[in-house]
KESE-6550 format. One line per field, with one value per residue (C-alpha): x, z, y; residue in three letters; residue number from 1. Coordinates in steps of 0.2 Angstrom, whole numbers, plus 5000, padded with zeros to 4 digits. Example, Ala and Ser with C-alpha at 12.3 -4.5 7.8 and 13.67 -1.06 7.14 Angstrom:
c1 [5062/5068] $
c3 [5039/5036] $
c2 [4978/4995] $
residuo [ALA/SER] $
num [1/2] $
//
This chain:
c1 [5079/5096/5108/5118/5107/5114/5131/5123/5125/5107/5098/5087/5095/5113/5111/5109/5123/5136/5126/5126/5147/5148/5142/5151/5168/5163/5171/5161/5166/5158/5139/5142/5147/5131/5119/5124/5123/5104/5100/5107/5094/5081/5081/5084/5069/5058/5061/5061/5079/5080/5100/5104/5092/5097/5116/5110/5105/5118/5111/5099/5084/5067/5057/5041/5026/5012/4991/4982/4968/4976/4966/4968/4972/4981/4994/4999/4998/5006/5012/5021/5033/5036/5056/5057/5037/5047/5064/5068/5068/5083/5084/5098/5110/5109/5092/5085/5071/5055/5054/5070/5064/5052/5059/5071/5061/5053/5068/5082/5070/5084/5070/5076/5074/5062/5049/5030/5017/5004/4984/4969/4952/4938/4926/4906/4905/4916/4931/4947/4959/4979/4984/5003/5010/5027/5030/5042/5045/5054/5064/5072/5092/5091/5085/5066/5056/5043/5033/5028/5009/4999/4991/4970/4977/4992/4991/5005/5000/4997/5000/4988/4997/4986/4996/4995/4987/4993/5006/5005/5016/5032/5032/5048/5041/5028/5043/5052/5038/5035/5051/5052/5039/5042/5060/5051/5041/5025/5016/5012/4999/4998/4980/4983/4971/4959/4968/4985/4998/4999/4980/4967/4947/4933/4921/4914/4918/4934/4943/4945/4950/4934/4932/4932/4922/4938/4948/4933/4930/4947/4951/4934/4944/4958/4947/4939/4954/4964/4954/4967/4981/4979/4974/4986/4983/4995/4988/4999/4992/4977/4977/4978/4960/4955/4960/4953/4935/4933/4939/4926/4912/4914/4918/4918/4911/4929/4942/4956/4966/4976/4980/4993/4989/5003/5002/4985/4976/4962/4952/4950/4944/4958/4972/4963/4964/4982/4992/4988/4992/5013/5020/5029/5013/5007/5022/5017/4998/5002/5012/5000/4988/5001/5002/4982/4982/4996/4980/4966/4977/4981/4961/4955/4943/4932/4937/4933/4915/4912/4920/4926/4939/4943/4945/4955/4969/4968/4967/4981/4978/4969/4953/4952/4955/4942/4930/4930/4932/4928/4915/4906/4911/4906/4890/4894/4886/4902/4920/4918/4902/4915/4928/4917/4910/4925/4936/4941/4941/4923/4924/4939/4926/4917/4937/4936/4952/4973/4975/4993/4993/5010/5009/5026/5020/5032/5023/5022/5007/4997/4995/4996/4980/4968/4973/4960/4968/4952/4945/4960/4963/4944/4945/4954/4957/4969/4988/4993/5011/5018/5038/5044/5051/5051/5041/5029/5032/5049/5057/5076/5089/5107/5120/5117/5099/5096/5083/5064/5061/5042/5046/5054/5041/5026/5037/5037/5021/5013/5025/5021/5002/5001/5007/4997/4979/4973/4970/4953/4943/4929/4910/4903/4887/4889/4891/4905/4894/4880/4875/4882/4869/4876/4884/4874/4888/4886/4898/4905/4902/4892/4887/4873/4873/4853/4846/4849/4865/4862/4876/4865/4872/4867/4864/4877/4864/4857/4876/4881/4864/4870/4888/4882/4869/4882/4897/4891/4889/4903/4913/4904/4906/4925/4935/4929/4927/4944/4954/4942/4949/4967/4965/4956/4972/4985/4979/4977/4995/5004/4994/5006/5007/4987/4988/4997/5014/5007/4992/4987/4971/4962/4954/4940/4925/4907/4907/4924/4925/4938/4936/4953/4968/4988/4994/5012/5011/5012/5020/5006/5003/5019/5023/5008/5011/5029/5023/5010/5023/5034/5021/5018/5035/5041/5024/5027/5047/5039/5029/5041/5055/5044/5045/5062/5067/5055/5062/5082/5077/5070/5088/5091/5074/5081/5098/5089/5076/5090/5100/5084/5082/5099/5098/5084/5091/5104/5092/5080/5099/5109/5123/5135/5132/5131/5150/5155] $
c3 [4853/4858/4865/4873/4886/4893/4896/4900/4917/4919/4912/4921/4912/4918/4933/4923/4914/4930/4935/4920/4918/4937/4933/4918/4929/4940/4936/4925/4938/4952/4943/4941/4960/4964/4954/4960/4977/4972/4965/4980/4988/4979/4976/4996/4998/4982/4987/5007/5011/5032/5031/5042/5053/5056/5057/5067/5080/5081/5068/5086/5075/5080/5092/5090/5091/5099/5102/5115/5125/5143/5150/5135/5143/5125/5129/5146/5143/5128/5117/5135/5134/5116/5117/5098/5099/5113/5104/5090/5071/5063/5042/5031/5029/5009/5012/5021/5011/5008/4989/4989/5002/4992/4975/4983/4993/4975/4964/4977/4989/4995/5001/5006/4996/5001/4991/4997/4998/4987/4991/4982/4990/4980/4986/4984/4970/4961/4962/4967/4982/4979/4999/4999/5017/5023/5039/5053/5049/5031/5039/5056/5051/5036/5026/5019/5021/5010/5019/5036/5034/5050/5061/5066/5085/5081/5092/5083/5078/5060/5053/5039/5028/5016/5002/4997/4980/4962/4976/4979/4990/4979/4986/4994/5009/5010/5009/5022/5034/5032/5032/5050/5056/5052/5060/5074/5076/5066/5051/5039/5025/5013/5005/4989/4979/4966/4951/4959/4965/4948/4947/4935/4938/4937/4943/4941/4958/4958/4972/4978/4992/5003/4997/5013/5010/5004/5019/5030/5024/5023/5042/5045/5033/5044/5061/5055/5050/5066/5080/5094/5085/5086/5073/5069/5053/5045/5033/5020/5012/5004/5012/5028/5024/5018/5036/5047/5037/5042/5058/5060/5051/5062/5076/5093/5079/5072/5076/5074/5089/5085/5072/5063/5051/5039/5029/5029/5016/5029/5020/5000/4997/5005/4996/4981/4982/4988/4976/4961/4973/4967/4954/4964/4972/4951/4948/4960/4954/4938/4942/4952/4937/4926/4938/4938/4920/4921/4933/4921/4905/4913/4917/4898/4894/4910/4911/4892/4896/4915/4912/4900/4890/4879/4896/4906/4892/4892/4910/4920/4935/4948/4949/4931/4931/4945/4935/4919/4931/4948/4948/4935/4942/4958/4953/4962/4957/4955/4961/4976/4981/4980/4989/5004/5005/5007/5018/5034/5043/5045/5054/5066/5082/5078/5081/5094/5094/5099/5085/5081/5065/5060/5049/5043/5044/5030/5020/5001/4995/5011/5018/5036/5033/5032/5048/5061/5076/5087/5080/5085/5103/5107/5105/5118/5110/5096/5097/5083/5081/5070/5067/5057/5041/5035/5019/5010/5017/5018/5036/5029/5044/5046/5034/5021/5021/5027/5036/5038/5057/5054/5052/5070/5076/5072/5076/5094/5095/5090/5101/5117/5114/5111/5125/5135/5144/5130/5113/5105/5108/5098/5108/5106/5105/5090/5074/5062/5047/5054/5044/5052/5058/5064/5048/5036/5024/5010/5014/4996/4977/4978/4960/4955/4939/4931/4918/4905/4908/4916/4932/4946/4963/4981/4997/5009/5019/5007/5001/5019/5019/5005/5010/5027/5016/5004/5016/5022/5005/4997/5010/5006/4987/4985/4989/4977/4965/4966/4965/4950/4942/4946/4941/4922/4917/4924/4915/4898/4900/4908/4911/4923/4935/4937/4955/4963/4972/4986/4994/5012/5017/5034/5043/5030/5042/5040/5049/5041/5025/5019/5007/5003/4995/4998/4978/4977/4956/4945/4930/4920/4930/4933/4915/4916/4934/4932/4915/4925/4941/4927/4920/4939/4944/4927/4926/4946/4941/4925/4937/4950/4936/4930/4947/4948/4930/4933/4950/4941/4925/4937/4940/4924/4923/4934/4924/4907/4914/4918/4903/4893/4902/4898/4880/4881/4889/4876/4865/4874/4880/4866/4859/4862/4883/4883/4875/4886] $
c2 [5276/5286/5275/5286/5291/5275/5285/5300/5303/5315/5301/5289/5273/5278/5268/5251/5255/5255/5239/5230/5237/5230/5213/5210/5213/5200/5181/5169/5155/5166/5165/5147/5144/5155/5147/5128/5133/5142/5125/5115/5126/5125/5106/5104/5110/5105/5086/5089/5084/5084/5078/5096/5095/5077/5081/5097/5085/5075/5060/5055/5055/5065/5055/5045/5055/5048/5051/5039/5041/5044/5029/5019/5000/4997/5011/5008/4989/4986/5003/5009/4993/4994/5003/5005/5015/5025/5031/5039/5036/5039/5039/5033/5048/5047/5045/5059/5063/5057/5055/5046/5035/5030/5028/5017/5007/5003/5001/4994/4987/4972/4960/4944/4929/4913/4906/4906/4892/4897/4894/4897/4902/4900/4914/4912/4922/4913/4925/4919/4925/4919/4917/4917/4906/4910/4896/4899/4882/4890/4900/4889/4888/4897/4882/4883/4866/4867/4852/4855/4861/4867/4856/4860/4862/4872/4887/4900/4915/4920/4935/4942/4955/4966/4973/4989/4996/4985/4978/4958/4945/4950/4968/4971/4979/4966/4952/4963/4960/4942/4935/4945/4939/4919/4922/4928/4910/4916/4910/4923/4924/4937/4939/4944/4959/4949/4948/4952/4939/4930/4923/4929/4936/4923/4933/4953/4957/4967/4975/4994/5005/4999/4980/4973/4957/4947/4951/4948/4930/4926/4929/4918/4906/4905/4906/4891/4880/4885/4892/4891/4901/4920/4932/4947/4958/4970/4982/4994/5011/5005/4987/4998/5009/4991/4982/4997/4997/4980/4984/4997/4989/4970/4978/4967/4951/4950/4938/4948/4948/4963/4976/4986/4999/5006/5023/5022/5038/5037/5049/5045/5062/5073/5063/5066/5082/5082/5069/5082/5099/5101/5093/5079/5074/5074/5062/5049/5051/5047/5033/5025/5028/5018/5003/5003/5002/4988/4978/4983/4975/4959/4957/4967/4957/4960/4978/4982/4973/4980/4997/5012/5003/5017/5030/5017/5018/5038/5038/5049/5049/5038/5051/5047/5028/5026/5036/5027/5011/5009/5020/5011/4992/4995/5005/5021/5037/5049/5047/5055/5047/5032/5040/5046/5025/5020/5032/5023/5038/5037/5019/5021/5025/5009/4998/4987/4976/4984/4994/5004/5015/5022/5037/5048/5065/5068/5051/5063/5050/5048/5068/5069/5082/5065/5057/5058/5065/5067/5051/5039/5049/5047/5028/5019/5003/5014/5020/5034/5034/5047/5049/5064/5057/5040/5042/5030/5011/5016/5019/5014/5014/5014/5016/5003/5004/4987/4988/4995/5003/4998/4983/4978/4991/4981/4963/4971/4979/4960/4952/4962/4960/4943/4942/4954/4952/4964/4955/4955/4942/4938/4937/4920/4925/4937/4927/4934/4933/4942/4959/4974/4984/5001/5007/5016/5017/5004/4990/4989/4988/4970/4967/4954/4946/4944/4934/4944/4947/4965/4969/4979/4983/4976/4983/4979/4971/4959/4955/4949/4938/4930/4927/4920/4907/4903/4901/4883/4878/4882/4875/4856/4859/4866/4853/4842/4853/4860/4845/4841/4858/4855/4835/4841/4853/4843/4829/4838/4843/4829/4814/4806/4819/4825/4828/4843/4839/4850/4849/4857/4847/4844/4829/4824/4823/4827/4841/4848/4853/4866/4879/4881/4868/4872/4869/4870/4874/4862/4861/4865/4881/4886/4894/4903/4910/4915/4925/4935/4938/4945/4956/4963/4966/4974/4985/4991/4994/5003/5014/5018/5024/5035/5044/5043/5049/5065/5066/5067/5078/5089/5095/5105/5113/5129/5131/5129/5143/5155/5151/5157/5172/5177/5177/5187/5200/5200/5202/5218/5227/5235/5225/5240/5237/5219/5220/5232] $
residuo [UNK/UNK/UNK/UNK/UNK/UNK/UNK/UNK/UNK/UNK/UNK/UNK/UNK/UNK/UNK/UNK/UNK/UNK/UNK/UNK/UNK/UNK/UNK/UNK/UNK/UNK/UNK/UNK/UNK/UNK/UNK/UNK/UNK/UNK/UNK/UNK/UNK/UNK/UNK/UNK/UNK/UNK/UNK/UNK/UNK/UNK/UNK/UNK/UNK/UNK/UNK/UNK/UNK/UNK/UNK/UNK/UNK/UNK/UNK/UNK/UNK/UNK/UNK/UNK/UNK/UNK/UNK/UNK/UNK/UNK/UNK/UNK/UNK/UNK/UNK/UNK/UNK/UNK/UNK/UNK/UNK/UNK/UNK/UNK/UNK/UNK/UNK/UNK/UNK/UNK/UNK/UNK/UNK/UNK/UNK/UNK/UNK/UNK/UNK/UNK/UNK/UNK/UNK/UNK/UNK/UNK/UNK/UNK/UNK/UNK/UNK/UNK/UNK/UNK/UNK/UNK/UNK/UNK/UNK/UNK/UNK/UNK/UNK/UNK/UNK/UNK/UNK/UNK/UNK/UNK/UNK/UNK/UNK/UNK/UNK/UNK/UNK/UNK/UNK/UNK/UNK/UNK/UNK/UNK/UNK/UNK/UNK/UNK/UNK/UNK/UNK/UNK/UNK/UNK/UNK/UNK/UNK/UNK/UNK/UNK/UNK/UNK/UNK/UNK/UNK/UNK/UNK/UNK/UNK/UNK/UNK/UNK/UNK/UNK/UNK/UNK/UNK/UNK/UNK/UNK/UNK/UNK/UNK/UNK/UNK/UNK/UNK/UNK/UNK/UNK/UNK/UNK/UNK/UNK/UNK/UNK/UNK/UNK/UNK/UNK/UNK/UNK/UNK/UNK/UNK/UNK/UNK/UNK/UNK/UNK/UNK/UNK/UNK/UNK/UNK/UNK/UNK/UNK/UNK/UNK/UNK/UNK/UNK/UNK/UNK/UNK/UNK/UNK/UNK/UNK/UNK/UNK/UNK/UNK/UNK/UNK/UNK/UNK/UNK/UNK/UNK/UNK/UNK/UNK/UNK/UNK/UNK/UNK/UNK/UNK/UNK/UNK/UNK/UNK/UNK/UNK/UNK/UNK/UNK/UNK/UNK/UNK/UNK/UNK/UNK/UNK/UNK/UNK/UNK/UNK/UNK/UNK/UNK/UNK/UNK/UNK/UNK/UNK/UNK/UNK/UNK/UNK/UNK/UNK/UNK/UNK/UNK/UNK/UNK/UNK/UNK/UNK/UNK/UNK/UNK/UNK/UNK/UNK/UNK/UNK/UNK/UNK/UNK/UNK/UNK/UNK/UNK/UNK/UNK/UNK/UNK/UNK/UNK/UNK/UNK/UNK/UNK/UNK/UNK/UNK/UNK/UNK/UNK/UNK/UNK/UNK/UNK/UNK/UNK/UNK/UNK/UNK/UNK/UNK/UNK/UNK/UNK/UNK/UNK/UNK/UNK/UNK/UNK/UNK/UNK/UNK/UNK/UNK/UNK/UNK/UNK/UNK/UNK/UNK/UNK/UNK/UNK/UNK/UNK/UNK/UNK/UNK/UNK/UNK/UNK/UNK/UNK/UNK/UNK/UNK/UNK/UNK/UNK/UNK/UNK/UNK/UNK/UNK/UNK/UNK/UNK/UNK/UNK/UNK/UNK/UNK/UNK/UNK/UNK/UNK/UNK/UNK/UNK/UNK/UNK/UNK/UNK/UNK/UNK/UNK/UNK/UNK/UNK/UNK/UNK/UNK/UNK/UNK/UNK/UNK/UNK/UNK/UNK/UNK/UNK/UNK/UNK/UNK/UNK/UNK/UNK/UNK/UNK/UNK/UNK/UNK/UNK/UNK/UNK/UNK/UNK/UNK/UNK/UNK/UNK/UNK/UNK/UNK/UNK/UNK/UNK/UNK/UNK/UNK/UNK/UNK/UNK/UNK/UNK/UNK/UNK/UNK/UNK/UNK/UNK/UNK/UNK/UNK/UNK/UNK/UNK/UNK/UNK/UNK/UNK/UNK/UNK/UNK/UNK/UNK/UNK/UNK/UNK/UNK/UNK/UNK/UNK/UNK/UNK/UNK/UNK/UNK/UNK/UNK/UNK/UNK/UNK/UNK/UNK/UNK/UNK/UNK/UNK/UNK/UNK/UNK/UNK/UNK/UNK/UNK/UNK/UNK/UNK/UNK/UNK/UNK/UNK/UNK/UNK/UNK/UNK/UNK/UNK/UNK/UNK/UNK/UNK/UNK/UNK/UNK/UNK/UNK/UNK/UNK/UNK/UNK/UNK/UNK/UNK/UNK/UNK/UNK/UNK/UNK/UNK/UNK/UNK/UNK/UNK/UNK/UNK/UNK/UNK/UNK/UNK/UNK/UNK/UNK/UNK/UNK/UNK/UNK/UNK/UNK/UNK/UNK/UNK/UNK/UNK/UNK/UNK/UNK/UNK/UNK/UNK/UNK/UNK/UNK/UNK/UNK/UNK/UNK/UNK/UNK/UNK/UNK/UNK/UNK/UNK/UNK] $
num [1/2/3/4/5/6/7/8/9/10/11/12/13/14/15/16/17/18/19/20/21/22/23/24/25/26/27/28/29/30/31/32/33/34/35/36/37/38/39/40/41/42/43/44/45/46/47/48/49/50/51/52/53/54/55/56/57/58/59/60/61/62/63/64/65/66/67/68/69/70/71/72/73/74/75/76/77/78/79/80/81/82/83/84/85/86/87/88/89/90/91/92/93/94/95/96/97/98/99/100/101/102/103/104/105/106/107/108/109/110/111/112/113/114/115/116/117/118/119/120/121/122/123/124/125/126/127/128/129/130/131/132/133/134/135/136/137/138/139/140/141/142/143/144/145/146/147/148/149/150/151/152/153/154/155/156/157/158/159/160/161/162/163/164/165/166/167/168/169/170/171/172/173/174/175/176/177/178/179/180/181/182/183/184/185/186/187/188/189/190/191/192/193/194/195/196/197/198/199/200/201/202/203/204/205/206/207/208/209/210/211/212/213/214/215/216/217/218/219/220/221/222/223/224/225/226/227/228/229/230/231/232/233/234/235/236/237/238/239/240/241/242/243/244/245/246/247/248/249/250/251/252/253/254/255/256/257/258/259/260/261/262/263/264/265/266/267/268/269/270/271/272/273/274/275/276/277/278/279/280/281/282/283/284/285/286/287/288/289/290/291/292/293/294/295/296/297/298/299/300/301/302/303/304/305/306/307/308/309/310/311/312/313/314/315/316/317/318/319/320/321/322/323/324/325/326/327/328/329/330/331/332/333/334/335/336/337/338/339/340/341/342/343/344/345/346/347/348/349/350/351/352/353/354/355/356/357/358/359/360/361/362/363/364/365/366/367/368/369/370/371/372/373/374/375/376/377/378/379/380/381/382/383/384/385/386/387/388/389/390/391/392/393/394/395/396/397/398/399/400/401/402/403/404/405/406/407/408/409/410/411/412/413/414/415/416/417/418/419/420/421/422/423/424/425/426/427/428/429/430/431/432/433/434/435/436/437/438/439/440/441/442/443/444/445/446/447/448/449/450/451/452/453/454/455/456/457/458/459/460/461/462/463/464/465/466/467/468/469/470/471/472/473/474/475/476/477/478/479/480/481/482/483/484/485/486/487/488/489/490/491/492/493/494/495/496/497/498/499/500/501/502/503/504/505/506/507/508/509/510/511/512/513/514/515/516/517/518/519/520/521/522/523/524/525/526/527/528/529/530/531/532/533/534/535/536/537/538/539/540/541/542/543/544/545/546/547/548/549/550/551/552/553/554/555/556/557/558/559/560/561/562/563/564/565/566/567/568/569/570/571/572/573/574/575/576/577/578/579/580] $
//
């Protein structure tokens, strides 16, 4: 090649040359200033920052938006004197993205400290559900009394939270929330996940996205042992699709009073196809994998029977975890056969109690592409509310981040309909354990156990028949046989102190028996329990750090790529021009 054509004015190539001798004149510090202020660009947008649209507004916040039916009785009765539903949500300044809301929320959280009074329900099947009570009775003067169980006739309401997916009582948000709600006068119980909350799996039922059957007959628990005080149930991401499936599949035969549904994924199969669309959404896909390979190792010896072992561990992502898992506990044919069973989407004509359901349209797990606009407008017992930013569970306000606007936003919204004309009440003449009868969709992954040690699924119908059968009988045989269980391994351990310090029990009549014992841990349980909370909190801080470290290294991708490209033009240009 003749390099002087580069200086040969006739030539085609002579106009790079005053190019390249233009750029070289300019000042190294002025590429540098350019690229950081690319970058600053580039970044602002990649992770959705909203900080100039907030200060372009005068840091007023965007207001809340909001779907009703116009005759809705829940709206104009209850939602229309909610101020907070009716202002605007402003985010922390140093906060004002969606990704950083939500990282933070996870690592730095700041969840006030109480202690909770652990339960353990003894389902039919033999699993077992950790129920986690926060009393207002905790709380009153900043002092926690660990001694003041509920009375049969107490008529305050309780609060049942439903944590989100490979989150338990311990969840900062979840804490958040409970500890708002027992300021406010009310008793709140966290149903913890099967084999979430510190307690192991006794049985081959496990829970997913549509398991709706723990919550169902824990809220007839609770009906049962105090039928005077009101109902309220909050539900979180998947606890959320959780609550409003049951919501849609009981109908007017719940005893819920009222509802709140948080960043629900309303439809399984969109947020699939949505949490592996950019590489962010990839990040918190394979975190969520991470923390659902955390739950499948606590419980290995029923996963490695039940399920693909061997594609749980290679698993990365939550398409491929519920492939080599849920797919094949639950019995389902494929992964989106699963997906399309339990989408709560499908059952939000069939809710019958106040429902609100608050959805960030900027929420970067749960897309705002599954929520079902027509569905929640066409129903008048639902209120959508939809502010612009808050992320996943987060919602942080004001300067120091102290606080979670969902939070006071669903303390008011309770408070406003328990005191209204409008909450649910449950039709005598329905019982709450009858079979459902207008949903097709099966009602969730019921397995049976035969003979010969085979596990085969059941019909939704047949699975409510059972529980309704076995419901009175368990009820006659777990008190005895709990106290049995608790009295054997205290005594193996410490003979001297065989009963539990703490036991919540009702008036022993023949007509009352409980199903559930208050059992404060004893000292036999307690080494075994604070392990397995330790495992949880340091497998979800493992997860969420994963998304942030991706989140930080993401910085120096875009210099690293420009810094390449110069050397090879070094390399294609001749060294003569590159001097010059």
């Amino acid at each position: 090649m003749d390099f002087s054509s580069f200086t040969d004015q006739s030539s085609s190539l002579y106009p790079y040359n005053l190019l390249l001798n233009a750029f070289s004149l300019i000042p190294f510090s002025h590429y540098f200033f350019a690229f950081a202020v690319f970058s600053f660009v580039f970044l602002y947008n990649f992770f959705e920052f909203h900080f100039f649209h907030d200060l372009f507004l005068g840091f007023r916040g965007s207001p809340i938006g909001l779907t009703y039916d116009p005759s809705s009785p829940i709206y104009d009765g209850v939602v229309s004197h909610c101020k907070i539903l009716h202002g605007r949500y402003l985010a922390t300044p140093w906060l004002s993205s969606p990704h950083f809301q939500t990282c933070f929320l996870n690592f730095f959280g700041r969840p006030p400290a109480f202690s909770y009074r652990r339960q353990i329900y003894h389902a039919s099947d033999g699993g077992i559900i950790a129920l986690d009570w926060l009393m207002h009775s905790d709380v009153m003067g900043g002092s926690f009394l660990m001694n003041n169980p509920i009375s049969k006739d107490d008529k305050i309401p309780i609060v049942v939270i439903i944590p989100g997916l490979t989150s338990d009582s311990a969840a900062a948000y979840v804490k958040h929330l409970a500890f708002n709600m027992a300021k406010r006068g009310w008793n709140v119980v966290v149903s913890n996940h099967r084999g979430l909350g510190g307690v192991s799996i006794t049985s081959d039922c496990f829970y997913n996205a549509g398991w709706t059957e723990d919550i169902r007959v824990v809220i007839n628990y609770l009906h049962h042992e105090y039928p005077k005080a009101p109902l309220f149930a909050v539900g979180t991401s998947i606890g959320a699709n959780i609550l409003v499936k049951y919501l849609g599949e009981d109908g007017e035969r719940t005893h819920v009073a009222g509802a709140v549904a948080l960043c629900n994924p309303w439809d399984l199969m969109i947020g699939d196809r949505f949490i592996c669309r950019r590489l962010l959404q990839k990040f918190y896909d394979r975190a969520l994998a991470i923390g659902l390979q955390g739950y499948a190792k606590l419980h290995e010896p029923q996963f490695s029977r039940l399920a693909n072992w061997e594609g749980i561990k290679k698993s990365r992502s939550i398409r491929d975890f519920d492939n080599h898992a849920t797919c094949l506990v639950g019995k389902f044919e494929t992964v989106d056969t699963y997906y399309r069973h339990c989408s709560s989407s499908y059952y939000v004509g069939n809710v019958s109690v106040p429902l609100l359901c608050i959805s960030a349209l900027d929420d970067p797990v749960c897309t705002r592409e599954a929520i079902p606009w027509d569905e929640c407008r066409a129903n008048k017992n639902i209120v959508l509310a939809t502010p612009k930013n808050g992320g996943h569970l987060a919602f942080f306000e004001g300067l120091t981040a102290s606080g979670l606007w969902w939070v006071r936003a669903v303390d008011e919204f309770l408070l406003v309909l328990h005191s209204s004309p409008y909450m649910h009440v449950q039709k005598e003449e329905i019982s709450s354990l009858q079979s459902s009868e207008g949903i097709s969709i099966d009602q969730g992954p019921y397995v049976n156990i035969a003979e010969d040690g085979m596990v085969a699924a059941m019909s939704g119908e047949q699975t409510r028949d059972d529980v309704s059968e076995d419901f009175k009988d368990s009820q006659k045989l777990h008190h005895i046989k709990t106290k049995e269980m608790i009295s054997d391994a205290a005594q193996e351990e410490h003979p001297t102190e065989a009963r539990s310090d703490f036991v919540l029990e009702t008036a022993q009549t023949s007509e009352q028996h409980t199903n559930i014992q208050d059992i404060k841990s004893s000292n036999v349980t307690a080494t075994v329990r604070r392990c397995l909370n330790q495992i949880s909190r340091q497998n979800q801080r493992s997860v969420w750090m994963l998304a942030f470290i991706a989140i930080v290294t993401s910085w120096p991708l875009l210099g690293s790529a420009l810094i390449f490209y110069r050397k090879k033009v070094r390399k294609i240009l001749p060294a003569a021009l590159v001097r010059r």
